[in-house]
C-alpha positions as CSV (number, residue, x, y, z in Angstrom):
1,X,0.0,0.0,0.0
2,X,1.4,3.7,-0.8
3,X,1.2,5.4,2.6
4,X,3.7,8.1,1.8
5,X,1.2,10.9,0.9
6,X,-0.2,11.0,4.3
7,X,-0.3,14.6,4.9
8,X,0.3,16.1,1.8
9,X,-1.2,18.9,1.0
10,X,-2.9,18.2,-3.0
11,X,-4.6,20.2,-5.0
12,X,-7.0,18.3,-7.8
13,X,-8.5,20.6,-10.3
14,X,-11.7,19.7,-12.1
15,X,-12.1,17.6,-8.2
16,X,-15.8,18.2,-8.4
17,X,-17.2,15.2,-10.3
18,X,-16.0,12.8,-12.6
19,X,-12.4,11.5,-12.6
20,X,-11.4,14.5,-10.6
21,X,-14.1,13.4,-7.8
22,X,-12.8,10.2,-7.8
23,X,-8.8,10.9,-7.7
24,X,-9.5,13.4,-4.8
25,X,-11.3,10.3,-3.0
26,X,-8.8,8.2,-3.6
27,X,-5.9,10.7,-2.4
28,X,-7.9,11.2,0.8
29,X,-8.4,7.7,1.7
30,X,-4.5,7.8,2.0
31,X,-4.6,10.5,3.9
32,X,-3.7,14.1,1.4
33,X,-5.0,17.3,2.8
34,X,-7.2,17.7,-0.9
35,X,-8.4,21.0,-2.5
36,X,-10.8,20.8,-4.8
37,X,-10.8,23.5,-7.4
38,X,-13.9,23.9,-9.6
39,X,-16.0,26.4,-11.2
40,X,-19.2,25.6,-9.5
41,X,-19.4,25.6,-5.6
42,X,-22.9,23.3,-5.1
43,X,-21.1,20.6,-6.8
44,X,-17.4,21.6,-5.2
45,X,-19.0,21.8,-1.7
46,X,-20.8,18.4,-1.8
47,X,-17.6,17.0,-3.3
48,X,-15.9,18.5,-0.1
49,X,-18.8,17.3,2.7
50,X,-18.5,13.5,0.7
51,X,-14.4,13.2,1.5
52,X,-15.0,15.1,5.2
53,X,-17.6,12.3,5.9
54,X,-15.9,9.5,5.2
55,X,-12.3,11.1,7.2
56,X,-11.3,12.8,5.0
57,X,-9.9,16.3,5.2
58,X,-10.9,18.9,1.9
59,X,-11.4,22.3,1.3
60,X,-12.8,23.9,-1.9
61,X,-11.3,26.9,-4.2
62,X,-13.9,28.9,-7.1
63,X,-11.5,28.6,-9.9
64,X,-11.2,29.3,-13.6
65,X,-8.0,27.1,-14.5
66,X,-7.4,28.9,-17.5
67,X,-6.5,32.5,-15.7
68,X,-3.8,33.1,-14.4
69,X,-4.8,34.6,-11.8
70,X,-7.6,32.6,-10.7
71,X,-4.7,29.5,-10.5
72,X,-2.1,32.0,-8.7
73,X,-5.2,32.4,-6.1
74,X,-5.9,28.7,-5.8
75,X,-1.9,28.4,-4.9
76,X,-2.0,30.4,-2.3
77,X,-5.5,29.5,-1.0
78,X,-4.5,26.0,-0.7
79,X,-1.4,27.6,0.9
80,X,-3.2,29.2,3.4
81,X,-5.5,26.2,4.6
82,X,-3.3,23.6,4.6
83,X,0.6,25.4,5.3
84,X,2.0,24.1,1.3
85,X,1.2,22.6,-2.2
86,X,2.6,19.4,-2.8
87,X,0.9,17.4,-4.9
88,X,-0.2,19.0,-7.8
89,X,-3.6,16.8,-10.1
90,X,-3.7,18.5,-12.9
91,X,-7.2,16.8,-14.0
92,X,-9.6,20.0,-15.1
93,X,-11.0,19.3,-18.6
94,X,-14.0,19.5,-21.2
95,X,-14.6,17.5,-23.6
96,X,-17.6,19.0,-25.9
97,X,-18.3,17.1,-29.2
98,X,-18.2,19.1,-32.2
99,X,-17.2,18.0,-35.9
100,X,-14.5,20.1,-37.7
101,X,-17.1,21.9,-39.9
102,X,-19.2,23.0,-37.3
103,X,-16.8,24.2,-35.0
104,X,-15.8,28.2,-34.3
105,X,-12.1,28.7,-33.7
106,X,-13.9,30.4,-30.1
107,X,-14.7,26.6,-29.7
108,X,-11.5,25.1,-30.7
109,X,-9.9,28.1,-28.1
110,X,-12.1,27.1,-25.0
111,X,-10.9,23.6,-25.3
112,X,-7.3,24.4,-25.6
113,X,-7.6,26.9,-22.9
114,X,-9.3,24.7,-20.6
115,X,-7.6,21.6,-21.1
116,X,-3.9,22.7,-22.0
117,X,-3.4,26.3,-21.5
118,X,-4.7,25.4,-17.4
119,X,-2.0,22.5,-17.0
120,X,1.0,24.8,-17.7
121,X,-0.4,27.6,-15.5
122,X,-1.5,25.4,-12.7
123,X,2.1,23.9,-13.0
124,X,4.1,27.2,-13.3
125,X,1.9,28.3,-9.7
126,X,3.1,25.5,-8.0
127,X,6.7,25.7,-8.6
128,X,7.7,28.5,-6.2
129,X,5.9,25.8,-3.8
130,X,7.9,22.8,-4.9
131,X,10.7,24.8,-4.6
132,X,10.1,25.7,-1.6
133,X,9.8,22.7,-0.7
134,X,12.7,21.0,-2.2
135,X,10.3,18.0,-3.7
136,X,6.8,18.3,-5.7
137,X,4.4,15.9,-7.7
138,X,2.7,16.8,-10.8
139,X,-0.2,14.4,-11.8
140,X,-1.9,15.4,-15.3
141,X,-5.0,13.6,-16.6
142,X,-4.7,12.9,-20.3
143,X,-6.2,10.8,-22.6
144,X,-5.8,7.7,-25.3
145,X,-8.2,10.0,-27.1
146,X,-5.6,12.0,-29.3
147,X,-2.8,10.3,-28.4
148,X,-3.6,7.0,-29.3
149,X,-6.8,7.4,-30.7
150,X,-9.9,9.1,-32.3
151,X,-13.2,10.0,-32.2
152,X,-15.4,12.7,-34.6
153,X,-16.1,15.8,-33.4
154,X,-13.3,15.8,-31.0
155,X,-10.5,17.2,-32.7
156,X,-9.8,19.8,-30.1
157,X,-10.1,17.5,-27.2
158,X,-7.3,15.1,-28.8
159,X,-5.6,17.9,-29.8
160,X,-5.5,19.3,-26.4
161,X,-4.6,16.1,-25.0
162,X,-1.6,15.0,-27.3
163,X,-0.6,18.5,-26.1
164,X,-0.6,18.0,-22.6
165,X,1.8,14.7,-23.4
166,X,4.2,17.2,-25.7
167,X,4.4,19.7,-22.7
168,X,5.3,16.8,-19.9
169,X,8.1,15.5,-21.5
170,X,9.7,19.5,-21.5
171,X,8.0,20.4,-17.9
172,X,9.9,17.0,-16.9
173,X,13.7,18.1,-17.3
174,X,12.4,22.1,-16.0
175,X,11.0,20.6,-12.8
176,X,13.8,18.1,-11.9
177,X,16.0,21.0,-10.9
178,X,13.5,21.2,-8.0
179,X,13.1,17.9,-7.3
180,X,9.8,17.6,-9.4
181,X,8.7,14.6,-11.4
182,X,5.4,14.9,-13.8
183,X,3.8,12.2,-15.3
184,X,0.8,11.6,-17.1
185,X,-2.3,9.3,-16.8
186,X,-4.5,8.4,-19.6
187,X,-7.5,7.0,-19.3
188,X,-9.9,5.0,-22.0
189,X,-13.4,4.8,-21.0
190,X,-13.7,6.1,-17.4
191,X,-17.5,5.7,-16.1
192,X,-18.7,8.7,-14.7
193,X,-22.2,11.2,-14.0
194,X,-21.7,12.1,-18.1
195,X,-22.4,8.7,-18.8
196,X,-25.1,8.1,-16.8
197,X,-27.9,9.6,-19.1
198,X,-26.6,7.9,-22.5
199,X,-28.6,4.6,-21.9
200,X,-27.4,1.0,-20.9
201,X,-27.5,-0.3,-24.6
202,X,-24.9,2.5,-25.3
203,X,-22.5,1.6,-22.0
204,X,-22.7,-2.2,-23.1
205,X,-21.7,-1.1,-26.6
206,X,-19.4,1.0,-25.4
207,X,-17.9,-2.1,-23.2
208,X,-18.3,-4.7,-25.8
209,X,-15.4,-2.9,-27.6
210,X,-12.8,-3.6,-24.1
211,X,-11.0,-6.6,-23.8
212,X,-11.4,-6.4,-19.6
213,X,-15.4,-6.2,-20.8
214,X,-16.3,-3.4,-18.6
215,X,-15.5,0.6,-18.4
216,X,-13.3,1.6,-15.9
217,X,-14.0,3.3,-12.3
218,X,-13.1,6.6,-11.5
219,X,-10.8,4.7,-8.9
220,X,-9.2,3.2,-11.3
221,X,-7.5,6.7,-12.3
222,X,-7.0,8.1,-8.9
223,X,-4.8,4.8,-7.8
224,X,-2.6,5.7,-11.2
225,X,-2.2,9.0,-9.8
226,X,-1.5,7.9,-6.5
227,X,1.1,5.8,-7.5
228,X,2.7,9.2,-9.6
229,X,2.1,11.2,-6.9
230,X,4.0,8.8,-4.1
231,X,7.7,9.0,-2.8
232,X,7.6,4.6,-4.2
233,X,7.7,6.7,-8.1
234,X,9.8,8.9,-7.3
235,X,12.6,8.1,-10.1
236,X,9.5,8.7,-12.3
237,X,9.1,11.3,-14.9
238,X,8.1,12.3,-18.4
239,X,6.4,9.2,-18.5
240,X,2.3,8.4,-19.0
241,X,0.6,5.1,-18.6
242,X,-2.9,4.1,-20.1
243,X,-5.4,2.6,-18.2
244,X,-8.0,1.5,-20.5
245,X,-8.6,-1.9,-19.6
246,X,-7.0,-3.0,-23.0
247,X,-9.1,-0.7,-25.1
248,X,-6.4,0.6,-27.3
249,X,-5.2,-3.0,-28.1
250,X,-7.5,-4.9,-30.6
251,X,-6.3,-4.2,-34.0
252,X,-10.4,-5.2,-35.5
253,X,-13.6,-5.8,-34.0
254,X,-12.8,-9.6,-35.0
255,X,-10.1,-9.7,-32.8
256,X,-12.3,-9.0,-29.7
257,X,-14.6,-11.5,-30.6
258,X,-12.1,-13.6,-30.5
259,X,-11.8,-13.1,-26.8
């Protein structure tokens, strides 16, 4: 079990719902001091009173990721409640589908902003911390979805999330002068409150086309994080791992029914 983040003070952005909800659960069952930064507060504070009832300890910042400002301010909020920043999740994304024709370049901008422009200012905040510190951990939520894969109407997404994998392996050499490591997570298909409403014909499509037959947990992320974020991976960085229960694998349909 990786204990070593007992303590640590971890900020998980997007930590409202979704993946984020469930890495910031999964950080404070080991014990991280989590703040949750988010854009709406109903869904930040019950994401807050859910980790404090079950031991937790959380806090919650009103944040747009992608102002720099707004990201300076959840530094030193999460400074001020819980004495440091030393785990940094960079998680905070959107993911709206929209083909290439249809789409503004205002569209293609909120995506990059929100999902790319966000991980390197979060990350630049935080380095005065780590340095401060003489050790940090950066955790960013990417994707097989541009990476590895694709989908229609989500060029920017994929875009956006091939980026964040370009800017790690950079970030990776800056940040080990402070004794920094960022690595990457990227998950296939994660089951969470978007999915919910789509219908249970479209989940059992959806994992009909996994070798593990099933979509993954939220969990399933925030251990992969955990194990970044812990002092057991810390001669890790510039690195990603996929956790997609196979997904990426299958070269044809025929070879999952082979399975």
């Amino acid at each position: 079990m990786l204990t070593s983040i007992a303590g640590k003070s971890t900020i998980v952005t997007g930590g409202s719902k979704g993946i984020g909800k469930g890495i910031a659960r999964v950080f404070a069952a080991q014990g991280a001091k989590i703040m949750i930064a988010a854009r709406g507060e109903e869904a930040a504070r019950a994401a807050v009173a859910e980790i404090e009832a079950a031991g937790g300890t959380a806090a919650y910042h009103l944040c747009d990721v992608a102002d720099w400002d707004d990201v300076q301010g959840l530094v030193a909020a999460t400074k001020a409640a819980f004495g440091s920043v030393d785990i940094l999740c960079a998680n905070a994304g959107i993911f709206p589908q929209k083909k290439m024709i249809e789409m503004a370049p205002e569209d293609w901008d909120q995506v990059m902003s929100t999902n790319l422009k966000s991980t390197f200012l979060c990350v630049k905040a935080c380095i005065p911390e780590f340095e401060a510190a003489g050790k940090g951990r950066v955790v960013v939520t990417s994707s097989i979805t541009g990476p590895v894969t694709g989908f229609p109407g989500w060029s920017h997404y994929g875009a956006s999330k091939a980026g964040q994998l370009g800017f790690l392996k950079t970030a990776a050499m800056e940040l080990a002068r402070y004794n920094t490591t960022i690595n990457a997570v990227m998950p296939g298909n994660i089951y969470t409150e978007g999915l919910q409403d789509l219908g249970e014909d479209y989940l059992k499509t959806m994992a009909a086309s996994i070798p593990l037959k099933r979509l993954g947990a939220v969990e399933d992320i925030g251990n992969a994080a955990l194990f970044f974020a812990s002092d057991e991976a810390g001669y890790i960085t510039g690195q990603q791992i996929v956790v997609d229960g196979g997904q990426i694998l299958p070269e044809s349909l025929e070879a999952i029914a082979e399975i």
